[in-house]
N, CA, C and O of each residue as an XYZ file, in Angstrom:
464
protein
N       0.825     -1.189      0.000
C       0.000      0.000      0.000
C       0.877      1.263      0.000
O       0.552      2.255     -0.653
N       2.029      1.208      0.767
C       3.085      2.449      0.928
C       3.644      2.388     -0.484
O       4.021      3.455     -0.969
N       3.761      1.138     -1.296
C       4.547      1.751     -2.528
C       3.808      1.734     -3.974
O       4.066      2.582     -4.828
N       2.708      0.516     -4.204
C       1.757      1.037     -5.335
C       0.691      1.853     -5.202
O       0.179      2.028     -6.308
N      -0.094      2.657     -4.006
C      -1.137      3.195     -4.348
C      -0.394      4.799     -4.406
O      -1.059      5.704     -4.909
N       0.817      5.058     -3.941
C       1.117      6.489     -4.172
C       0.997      6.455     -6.034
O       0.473      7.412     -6.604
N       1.401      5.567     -6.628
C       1.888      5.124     -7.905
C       0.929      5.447     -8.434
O       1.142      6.098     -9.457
N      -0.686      5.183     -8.050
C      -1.842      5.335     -8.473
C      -2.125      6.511     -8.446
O      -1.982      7.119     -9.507
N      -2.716      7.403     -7.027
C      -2.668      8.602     -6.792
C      -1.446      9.472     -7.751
O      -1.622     10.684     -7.866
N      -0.209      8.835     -8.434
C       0.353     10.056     -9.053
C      -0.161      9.910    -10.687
O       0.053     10.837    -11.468
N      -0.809      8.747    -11.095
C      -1.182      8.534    -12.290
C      -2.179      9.488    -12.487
O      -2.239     10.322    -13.390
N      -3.506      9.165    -10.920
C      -4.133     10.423    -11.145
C      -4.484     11.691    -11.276
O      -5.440     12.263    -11.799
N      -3.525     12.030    -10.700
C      -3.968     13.278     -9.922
C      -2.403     14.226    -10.774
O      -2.150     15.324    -10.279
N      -1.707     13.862    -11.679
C      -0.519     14.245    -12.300
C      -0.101     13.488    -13.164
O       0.999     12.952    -13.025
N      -1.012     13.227    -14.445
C      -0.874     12.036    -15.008
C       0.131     12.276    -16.170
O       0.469     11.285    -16.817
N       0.809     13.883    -16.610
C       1.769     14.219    -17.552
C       3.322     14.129    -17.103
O       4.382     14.131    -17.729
N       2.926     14.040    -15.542
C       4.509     13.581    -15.106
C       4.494     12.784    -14.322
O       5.380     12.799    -13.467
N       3.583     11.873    -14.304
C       3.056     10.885    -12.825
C       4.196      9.896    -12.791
O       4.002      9.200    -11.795
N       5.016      9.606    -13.254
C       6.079      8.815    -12.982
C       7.329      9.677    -12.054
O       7.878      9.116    -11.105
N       7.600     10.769    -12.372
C       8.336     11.937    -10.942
C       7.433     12.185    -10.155
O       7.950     12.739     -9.185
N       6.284     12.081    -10.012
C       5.571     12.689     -9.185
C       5.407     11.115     -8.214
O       5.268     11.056     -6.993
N       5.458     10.201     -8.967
C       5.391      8.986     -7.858
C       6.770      8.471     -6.758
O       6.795      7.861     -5.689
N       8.118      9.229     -7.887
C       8.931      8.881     -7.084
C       9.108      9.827     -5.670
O       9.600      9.561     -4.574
N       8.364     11.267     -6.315
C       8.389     12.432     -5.304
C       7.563     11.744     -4.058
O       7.951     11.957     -2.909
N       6.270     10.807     -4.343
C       5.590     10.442     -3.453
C       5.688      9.298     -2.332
O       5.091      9.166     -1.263
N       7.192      8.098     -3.321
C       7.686      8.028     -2.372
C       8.780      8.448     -1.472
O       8.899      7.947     -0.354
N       9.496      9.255     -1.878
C       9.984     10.454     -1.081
C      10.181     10.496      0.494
O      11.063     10.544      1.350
N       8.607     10.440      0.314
C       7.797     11.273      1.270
C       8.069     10.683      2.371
O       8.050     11.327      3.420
N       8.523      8.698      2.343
C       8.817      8.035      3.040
C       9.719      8.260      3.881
O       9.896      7.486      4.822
N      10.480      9.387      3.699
C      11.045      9.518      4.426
C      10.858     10.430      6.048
O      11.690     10.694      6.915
N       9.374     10.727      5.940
C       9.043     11.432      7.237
C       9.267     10.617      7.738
O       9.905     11.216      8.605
N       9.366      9.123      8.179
C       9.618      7.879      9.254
C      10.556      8.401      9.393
O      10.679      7.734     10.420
N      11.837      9.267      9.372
C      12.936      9.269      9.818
C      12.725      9.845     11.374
O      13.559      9.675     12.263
N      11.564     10.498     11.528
C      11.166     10.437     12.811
C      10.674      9.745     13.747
O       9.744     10.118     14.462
N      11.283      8.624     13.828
C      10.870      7.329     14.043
C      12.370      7.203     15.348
O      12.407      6.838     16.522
N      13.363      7.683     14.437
C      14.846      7.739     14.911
C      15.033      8.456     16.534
O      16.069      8.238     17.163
N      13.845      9.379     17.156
C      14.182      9.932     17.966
C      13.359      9.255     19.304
O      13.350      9.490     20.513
N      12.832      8.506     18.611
C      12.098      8.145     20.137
C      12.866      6.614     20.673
O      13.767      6.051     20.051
N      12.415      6.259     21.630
C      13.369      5.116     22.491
C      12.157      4.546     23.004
O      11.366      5.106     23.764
N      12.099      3.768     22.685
C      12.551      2.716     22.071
C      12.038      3.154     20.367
O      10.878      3.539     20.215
N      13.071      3.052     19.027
C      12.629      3.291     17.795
C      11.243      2.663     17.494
O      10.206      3.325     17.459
N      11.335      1.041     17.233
C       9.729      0.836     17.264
C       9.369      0.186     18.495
O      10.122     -0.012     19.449
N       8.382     -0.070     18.415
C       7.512     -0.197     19.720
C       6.021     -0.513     19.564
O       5.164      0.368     19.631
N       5.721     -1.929     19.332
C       4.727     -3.027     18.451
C       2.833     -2.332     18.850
O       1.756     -2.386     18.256
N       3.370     -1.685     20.279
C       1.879     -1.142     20.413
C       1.883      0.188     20.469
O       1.215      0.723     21.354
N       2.568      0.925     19.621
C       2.365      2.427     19.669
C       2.144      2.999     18.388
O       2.791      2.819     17.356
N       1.116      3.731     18.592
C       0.685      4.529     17.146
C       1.572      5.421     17.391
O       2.116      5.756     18.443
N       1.736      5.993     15.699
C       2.756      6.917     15.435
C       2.214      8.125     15.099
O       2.753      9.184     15.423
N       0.859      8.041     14.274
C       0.351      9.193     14.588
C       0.068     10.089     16.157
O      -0.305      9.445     17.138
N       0.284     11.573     16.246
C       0.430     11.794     16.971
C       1.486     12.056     18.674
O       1.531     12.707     19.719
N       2.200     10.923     17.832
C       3.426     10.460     18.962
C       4.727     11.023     18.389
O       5.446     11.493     19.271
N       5.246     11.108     17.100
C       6.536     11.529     16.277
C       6.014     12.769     15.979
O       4.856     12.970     15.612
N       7.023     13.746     16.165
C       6.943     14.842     15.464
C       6.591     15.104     14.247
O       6.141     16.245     14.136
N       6.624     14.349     13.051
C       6.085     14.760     12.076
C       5.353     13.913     11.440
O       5.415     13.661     10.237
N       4.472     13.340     12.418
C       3.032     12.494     12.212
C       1.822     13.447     13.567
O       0.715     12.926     13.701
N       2.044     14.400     14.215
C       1.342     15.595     14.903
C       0.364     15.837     13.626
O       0.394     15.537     12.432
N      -0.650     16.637     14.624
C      -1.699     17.122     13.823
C      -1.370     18.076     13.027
O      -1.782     18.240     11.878
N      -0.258     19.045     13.898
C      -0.312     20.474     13.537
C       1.091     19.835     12.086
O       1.442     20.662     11.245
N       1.524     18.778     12.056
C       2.292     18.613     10.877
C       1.827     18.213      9.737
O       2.522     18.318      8.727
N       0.417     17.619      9.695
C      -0.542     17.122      9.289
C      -1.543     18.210      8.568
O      -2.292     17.872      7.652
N      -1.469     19.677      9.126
C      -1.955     20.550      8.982
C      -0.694     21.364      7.799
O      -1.003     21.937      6.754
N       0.375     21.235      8.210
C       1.357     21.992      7.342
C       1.342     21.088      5.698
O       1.710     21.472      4.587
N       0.814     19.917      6.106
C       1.042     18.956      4.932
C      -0.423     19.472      4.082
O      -0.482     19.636      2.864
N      -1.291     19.626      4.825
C      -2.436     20.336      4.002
C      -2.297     21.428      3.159
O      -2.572     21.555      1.966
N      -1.643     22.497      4.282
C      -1.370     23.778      3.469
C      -0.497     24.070      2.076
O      -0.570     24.929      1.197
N       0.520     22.710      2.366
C       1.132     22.543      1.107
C       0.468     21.975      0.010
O       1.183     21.869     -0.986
N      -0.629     21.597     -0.098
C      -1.472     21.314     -1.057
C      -1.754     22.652     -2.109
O      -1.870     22.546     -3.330
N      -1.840     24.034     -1.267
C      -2.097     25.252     -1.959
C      -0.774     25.665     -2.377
O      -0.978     26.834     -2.706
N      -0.125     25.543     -2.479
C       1.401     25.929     -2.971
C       1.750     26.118     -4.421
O       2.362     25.180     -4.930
N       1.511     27.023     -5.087
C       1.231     26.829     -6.691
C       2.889     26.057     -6.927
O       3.690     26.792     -7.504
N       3.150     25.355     -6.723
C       4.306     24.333     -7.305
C       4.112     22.926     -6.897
O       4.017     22.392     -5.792
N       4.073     22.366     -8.417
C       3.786     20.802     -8.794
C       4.390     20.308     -7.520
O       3.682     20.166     -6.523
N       5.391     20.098     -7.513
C       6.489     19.417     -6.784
C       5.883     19.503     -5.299
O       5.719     18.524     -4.572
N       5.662     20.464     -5.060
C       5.109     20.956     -3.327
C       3.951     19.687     -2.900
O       3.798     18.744     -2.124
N       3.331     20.375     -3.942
C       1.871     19.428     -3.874
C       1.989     18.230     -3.853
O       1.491     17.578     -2.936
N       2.796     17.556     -5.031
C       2.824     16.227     -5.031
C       3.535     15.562     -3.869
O       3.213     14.389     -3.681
N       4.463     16.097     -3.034
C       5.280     15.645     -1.688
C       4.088     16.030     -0.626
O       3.998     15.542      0.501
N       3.240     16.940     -1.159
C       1.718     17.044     -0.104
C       0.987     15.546     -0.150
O       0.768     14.836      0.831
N       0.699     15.277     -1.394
C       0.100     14.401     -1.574
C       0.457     12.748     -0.659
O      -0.250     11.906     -0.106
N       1.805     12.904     -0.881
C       2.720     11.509     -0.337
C       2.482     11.746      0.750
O       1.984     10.799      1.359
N       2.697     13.103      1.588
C       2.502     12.803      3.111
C       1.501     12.573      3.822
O       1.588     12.005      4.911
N       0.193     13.060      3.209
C      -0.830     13.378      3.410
C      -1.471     11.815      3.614
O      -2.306     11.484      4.455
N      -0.916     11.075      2.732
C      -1.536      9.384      2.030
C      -0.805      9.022      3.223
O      -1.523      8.445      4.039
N       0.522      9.195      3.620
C       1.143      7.822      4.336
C       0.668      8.471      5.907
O       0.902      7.913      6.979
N      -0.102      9.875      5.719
C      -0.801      9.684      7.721
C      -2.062      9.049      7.210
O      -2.771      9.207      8.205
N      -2.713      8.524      6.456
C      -3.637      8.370      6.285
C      -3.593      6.548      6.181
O      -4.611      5.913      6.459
N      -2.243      5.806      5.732
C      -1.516      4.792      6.148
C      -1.524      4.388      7.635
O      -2.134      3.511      8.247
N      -0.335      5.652      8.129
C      -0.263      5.307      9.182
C      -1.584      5.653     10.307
O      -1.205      5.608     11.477
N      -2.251      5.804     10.223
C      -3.776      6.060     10.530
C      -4.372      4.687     10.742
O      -4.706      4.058     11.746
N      -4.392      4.374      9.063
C      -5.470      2.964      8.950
C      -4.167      2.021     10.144
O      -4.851      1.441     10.987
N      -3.171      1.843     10.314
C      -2.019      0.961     11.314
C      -2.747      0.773     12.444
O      -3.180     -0.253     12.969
N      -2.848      2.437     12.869
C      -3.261      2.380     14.309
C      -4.473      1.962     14.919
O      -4.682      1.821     16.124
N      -5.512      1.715     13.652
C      -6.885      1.286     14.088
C      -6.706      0.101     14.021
O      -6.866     -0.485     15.092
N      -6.316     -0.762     12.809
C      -5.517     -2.423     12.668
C      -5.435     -2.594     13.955
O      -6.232     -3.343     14.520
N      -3.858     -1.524     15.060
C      -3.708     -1.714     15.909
C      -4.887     -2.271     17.263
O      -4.960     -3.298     17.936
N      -5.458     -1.359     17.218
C      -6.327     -1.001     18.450
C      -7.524     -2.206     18.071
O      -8.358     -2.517     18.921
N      -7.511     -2.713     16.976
C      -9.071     -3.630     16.915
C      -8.183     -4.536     17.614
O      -8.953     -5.297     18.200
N      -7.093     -4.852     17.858
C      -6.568     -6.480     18.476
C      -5.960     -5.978     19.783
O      -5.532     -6.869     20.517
N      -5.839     -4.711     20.219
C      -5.109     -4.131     21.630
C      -6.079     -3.254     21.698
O      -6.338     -2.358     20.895
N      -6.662     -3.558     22.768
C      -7.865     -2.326     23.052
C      -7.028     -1.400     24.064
O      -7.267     -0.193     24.048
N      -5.984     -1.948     25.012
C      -5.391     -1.345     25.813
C      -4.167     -0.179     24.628
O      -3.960      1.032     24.706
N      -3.862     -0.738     24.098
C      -2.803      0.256     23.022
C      -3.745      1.573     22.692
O      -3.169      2.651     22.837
N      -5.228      1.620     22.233
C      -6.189      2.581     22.051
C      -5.525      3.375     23.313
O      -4.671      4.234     23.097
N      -5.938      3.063     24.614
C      -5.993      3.958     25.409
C      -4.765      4.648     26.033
O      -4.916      5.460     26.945
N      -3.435      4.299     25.502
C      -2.875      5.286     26.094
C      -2.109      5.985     24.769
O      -1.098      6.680     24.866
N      -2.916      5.606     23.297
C      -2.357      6.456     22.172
C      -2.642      7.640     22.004
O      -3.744      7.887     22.494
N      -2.177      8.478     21.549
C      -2.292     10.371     21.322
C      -3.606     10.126     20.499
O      -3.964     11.303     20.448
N      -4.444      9.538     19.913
C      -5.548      9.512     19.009
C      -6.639      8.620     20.300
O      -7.408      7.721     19.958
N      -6.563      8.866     21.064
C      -7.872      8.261     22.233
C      -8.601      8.654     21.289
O      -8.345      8.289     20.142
N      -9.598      9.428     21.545
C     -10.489      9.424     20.382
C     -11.327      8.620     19.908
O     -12.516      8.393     20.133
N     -10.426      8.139     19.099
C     -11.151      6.593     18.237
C     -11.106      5.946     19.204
O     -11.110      4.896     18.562
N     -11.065      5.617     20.193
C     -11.106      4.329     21.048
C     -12.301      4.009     21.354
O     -12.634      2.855     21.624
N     -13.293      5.279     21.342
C     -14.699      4.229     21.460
C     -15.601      3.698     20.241
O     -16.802      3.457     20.117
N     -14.524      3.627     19.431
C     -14.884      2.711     18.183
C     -15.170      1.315     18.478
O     -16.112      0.658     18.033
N     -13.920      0.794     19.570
C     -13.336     -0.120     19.734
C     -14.003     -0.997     20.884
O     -13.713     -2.160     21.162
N     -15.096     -0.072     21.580
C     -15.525     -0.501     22.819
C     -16.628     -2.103     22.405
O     -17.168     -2.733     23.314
């Protein structure tokens, strides 16, 4: 899902250069590098949304704004980031349907009374 549906999304949505625009999208993969600062790196019951600095809302929000950016390039690295919180999103619910306890002490409580 992290490496053919960006592929898709760049066919669509940039279909005269959707082959740079897919590699731009996976790129994007590289926001996990914020992955590097926390201790333990992974950690089988923790959502990442919300918890890494640049899976936050308010980064999530900057990834929006770059959607308005009159440059291809902007947008399309909008696009990649935008898809892989939306990845790492669908993870954390995966997560929480089999750890109901992981729901409750993730930065996205929230959804947890999905789960009840």
């Amino acid at each position: 899902m992290h490496f053919l549906v960006p592929g898709l999304l760049a066919w669509l949505l940039f279909r005269p250069v959707w082959k740079g625009a897919w590699m731009i999208m996976l790129a994007s993969m590289l926001v996990d590098a914020d992955h590097l600062l926390s201790t333990p790196i992974f950690s089988a019951g923790r959502c990442s949304i919300g918890f890494h600095p640049l899976h936050t809302g308010w980064a999530m929000l900057v990834y929006g704004i770059m959607l308005l950016v009159p440059r291809p390039w902007v947008r399309m690295l909008a696009v990649g980031l935008l898809f892989h919180m939306l990845t790492d999103f669908i993870d954390c619910l995966w997560m929480f349907s089999k750890c109901a306890g992981c729901c409750q002490h993730s930065s996205v409580q929230w959804v947890c009374g999905f789960f009840r």
